[in-house]
C-alpha positions, 0 to 999 in steps of 0.5 A: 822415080819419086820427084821431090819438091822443096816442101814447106812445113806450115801451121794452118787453122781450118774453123771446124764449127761456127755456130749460133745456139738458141736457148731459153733459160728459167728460174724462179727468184724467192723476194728476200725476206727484207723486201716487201710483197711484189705488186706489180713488176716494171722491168726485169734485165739481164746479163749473161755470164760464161765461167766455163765452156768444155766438150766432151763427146760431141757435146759442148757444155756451157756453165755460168751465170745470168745476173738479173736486175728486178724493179718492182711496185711493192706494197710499202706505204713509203718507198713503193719501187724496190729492186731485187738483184739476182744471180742464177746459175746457167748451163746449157748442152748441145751437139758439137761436131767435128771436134779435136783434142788440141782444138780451140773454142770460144764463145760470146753470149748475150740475152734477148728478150726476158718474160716474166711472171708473178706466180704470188707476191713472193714468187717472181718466174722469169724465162730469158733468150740466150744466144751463144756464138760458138767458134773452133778453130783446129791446128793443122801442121802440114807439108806443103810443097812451097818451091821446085827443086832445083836438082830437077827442071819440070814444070811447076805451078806456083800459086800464092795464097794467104790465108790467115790463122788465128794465133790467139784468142784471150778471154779476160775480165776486170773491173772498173770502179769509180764514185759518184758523188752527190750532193747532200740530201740527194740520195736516201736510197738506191733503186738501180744502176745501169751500165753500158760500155762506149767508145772502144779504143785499143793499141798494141804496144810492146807484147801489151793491149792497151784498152781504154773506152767509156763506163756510161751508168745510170743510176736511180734513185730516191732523195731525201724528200722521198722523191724519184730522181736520176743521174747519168755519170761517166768514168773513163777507163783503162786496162792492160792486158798481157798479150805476148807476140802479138804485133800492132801489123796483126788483126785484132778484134776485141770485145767488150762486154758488161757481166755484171754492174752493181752500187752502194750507198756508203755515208761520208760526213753529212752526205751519201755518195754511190760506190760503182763497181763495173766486171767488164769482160774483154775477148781479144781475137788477134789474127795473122795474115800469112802469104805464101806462094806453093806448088800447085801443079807439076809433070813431065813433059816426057813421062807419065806423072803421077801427083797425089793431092790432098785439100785443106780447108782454109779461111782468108779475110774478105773485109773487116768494117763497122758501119753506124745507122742511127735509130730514131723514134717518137714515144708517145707515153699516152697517160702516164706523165713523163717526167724524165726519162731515166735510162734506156736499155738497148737489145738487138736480134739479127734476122738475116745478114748477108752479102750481095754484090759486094755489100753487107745487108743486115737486118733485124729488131732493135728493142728500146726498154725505157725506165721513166719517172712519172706522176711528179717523181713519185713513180717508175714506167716502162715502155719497150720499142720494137724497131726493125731496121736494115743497113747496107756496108760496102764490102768491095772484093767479097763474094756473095758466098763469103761468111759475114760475122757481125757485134752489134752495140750502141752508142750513147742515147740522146732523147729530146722532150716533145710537148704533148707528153712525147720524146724522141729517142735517138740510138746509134746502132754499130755493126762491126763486121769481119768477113771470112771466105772459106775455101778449099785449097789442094795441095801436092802430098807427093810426085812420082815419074813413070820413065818406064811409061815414056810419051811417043812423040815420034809420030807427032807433028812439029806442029799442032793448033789449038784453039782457045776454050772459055777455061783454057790457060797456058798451063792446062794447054802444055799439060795436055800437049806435053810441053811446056808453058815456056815454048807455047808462048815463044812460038806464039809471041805471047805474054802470059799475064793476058788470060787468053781469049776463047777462040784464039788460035795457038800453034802448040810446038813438039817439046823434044 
């Protein structure tokens, strides 16, 4: 006799791929014929972009672009330190299993350390790490047996869940533009800018995102007087995005990254001032916790039972967090005077994170790339810094076996001028961290009674004892006894939200 249960038709997400793909990216950058003959190169940055990601075959494939920002030394007998921006194509392959049409894939990407060489005065070589963070969620609709019929009294297991699923993933781009005025005969020519993006805030208002935060740029420059010289300017900014069903109660994580920042120098009157266009790419994940009790368990105290079961693989939100350590370093700039330091260029590599005993333990190497006026403004240096470093997050309730996913970026620099030609750097470091546990949850398919297969009781005792195991519960006990959870705990005075304790002794009644 087949036995049905009130089922449950439900949308779960089960992450089908999280991965980290390593990459080295080459290219070689012809100078432009308007610009002079290389010399010696100090300082080459770079930013990764993805316009495309596709999958076909197991073979995910990422397109887009990396834009690098090159200062030179060049053979100019005037403005010496020139800049060359450049953008060049990226793509890169790699295995990707276990992927379904209907699938949903993400990616972030950053660049790590970039090497360069000067193959002759017009020919520059450069290698960059890009990282990809790769996520693929798949949509599973299942029926889930979610309350006991009530045409029927067996005893059923009922145990709550919450998993969450994410519900919606936005990749987004726009573009903030501000000008910096300067003031008159500040500004002949312009070396190069730098942006970086603090102060995250956002809010969820009527199927709408609002996001706001802080453009920092760093711009260098040469005066009138053909002298070095930098400025530090701040744009505040806010964006709109369309983000329909989506509620303030649901988790959100947005990212916001810098794809490419560039200036201009336009003439107003008797002045110059910079024209600031920074692409800011935004990625919003938004996440809704679903709590829902199912059936986990049901037989026949009378006949034999047969349950066929099925497993899906679910994630549940362990911990969401951010924590802030601060990095602090002297530099010393040896023989090359410091005259000011112009801007500072942050990167970081994770070695290893993970939680134990309910703490978050991150470490890895902070790389400072400083860009600083030297020789009584007349030249541009650079120091790179590597900084190990280690934090450790509270993560109450999480499991050593938990996935932690941490983004990391910076908050604003502060620098101090010491005597003796030194500075001390001081970098806030912030890990946002989203934990996941990943489980396998069993879930009724169907249920049939075997009433030709009935139990014979006749020769059973009224009264059996047990004693308690280390992993006995009150359910596995009637189960085996074929009675009922309900009976054990009339007879025995028991309160079923006390686990029992091993060894304790349980009179076990005949279910007639």
């Amino acid at each position: 006799m087949s036995f049905d249960l009130d089922y449950s038709n439900t949308v779960l997400n089960s992450l089908t791929e999280d991965k980290v793909y390593l990459t080295n990216v080459g290219c070689d950058v012809v100078v432009p014929d308007s610009k002079p003959d290389v010399i010696k190169i100090i300082s080459v940055s770079a930013r990764a972009d993805i316009k495309e990601i596709s999958v076909k075959k197991d073979r995910i494939t990422f397109l887009g672009c990396i834009n690098y920002d090159i200062v030179y030394f060049s053979d100019s007998e005037s403005d010496r330190i020139k800049t060359i921006v450049y953008q060049a194509p990226m793509s890169h392959q790699d295995d990707f299993f276990d992927f379904s049409d209907g699938d949903s894939v993400s990616a972030e990407v950053v660049c790590h350390k970039c090497s360069f060489s000067l193959s002759n005065s017009r020919k520059i070589s450069l290698s960059t790490l890009v990282e990809f963070k790769v996520y693929a969620i798949h949509n599973q609709m299942i029926d889930m047996a979610a309350t006991e019929n009530e045409d029927y009294h067996l005893p059923c297991l009922t145990e709550r869940i919450n998993p969450i699923n994410r519900i919606m993933c936005i990749n987004d781009r726009f573009a903030v533009e501000d000008t910096i005025e300067m003031d008159e005969g500040d500004l002949r020519e312009l070396i190069k800018v730098h942006s970086v993006v603090a102060d995250k805030e956002y809010k969820i208002i009527s199927n709408k995102t609002f996001v706001k935060g802080t453009l920092i740029s760093d711009v260098i420059f040469y005066d009138e007087d053909m002298r070095i010289n930098s400025r530090t300017h701040i744009t505040e900014f806010s964006e709109v995005i369309e983000t329909r069903n989506l509620t303030q109660d649901m988790i959100t994580d947005v990212s916001l990254e810098i794809a490419c920042v560039s200036g201009e120098i336009y003439s107003d009157s008797d002045k110059c001032d910079i024209s600031l266009r920074a692409e800011i790419r935004v990625t919003l994940s938004a996440y809704e916790e679903i709590s829902m009790d199912i059936v986990s368990d049901v037989y026949c105290p009378r006949c034999k039972t047969n349950v066929i079961k099925d497993t899906i693989k679910v994630y549940e939100l362990s911990a969401i967090g951010e924590e802030t350590i601060t990095l602090r370093e002297i530099v010393d700039f040896d023989k090359d005077k410091c005259d000011k330091i112009a801007l500072v260029e942050c990167d970081t590599k994770l070695k290893d994170k993970r939680i134990e005993k309910e703490k978050i333990r991150t470490n890895g190497v902070a790389s400072f790339t400083l860009l600083y006026i030297g020789d009584s403004n007349s030249m541009i240096y650079s120091k790179t810094i590597d900084k190990e470093f280690e934090s450790v997050t509270d993560a109450k309730g999480c499991m050593d076996n938990d996935k932690v996913s941490t983004r990391v970026c910076f908050g604003e620099v502060d620098i101090k001028y010491l005597p003796g030609n030194k500075a001390e750097i001081s970098v806030p470091v912030i890990m946002e961290h989203t934990v996941l546990r990943y489980l396998e949850r069993e879930y009724i398919k169907s249920v049939t009674i075997d009433e030709d297969c009935v139990y014979d009781k006749s020769k059973e005792a009224s009264m059996t004892i047990h004693f308690a195991k280390d992993d006995d519960s009150l359910w596995n006990i009637a189960k085996s006894y074929h009675t009922t959870v309900e009976e054990i705990v009339k007879v025995n005075s028991l309160d079923e939200k006390i686990p029992l304790k091993t060894r304790q002794l349980l009179l076990i009644p005949k279910h007639i």
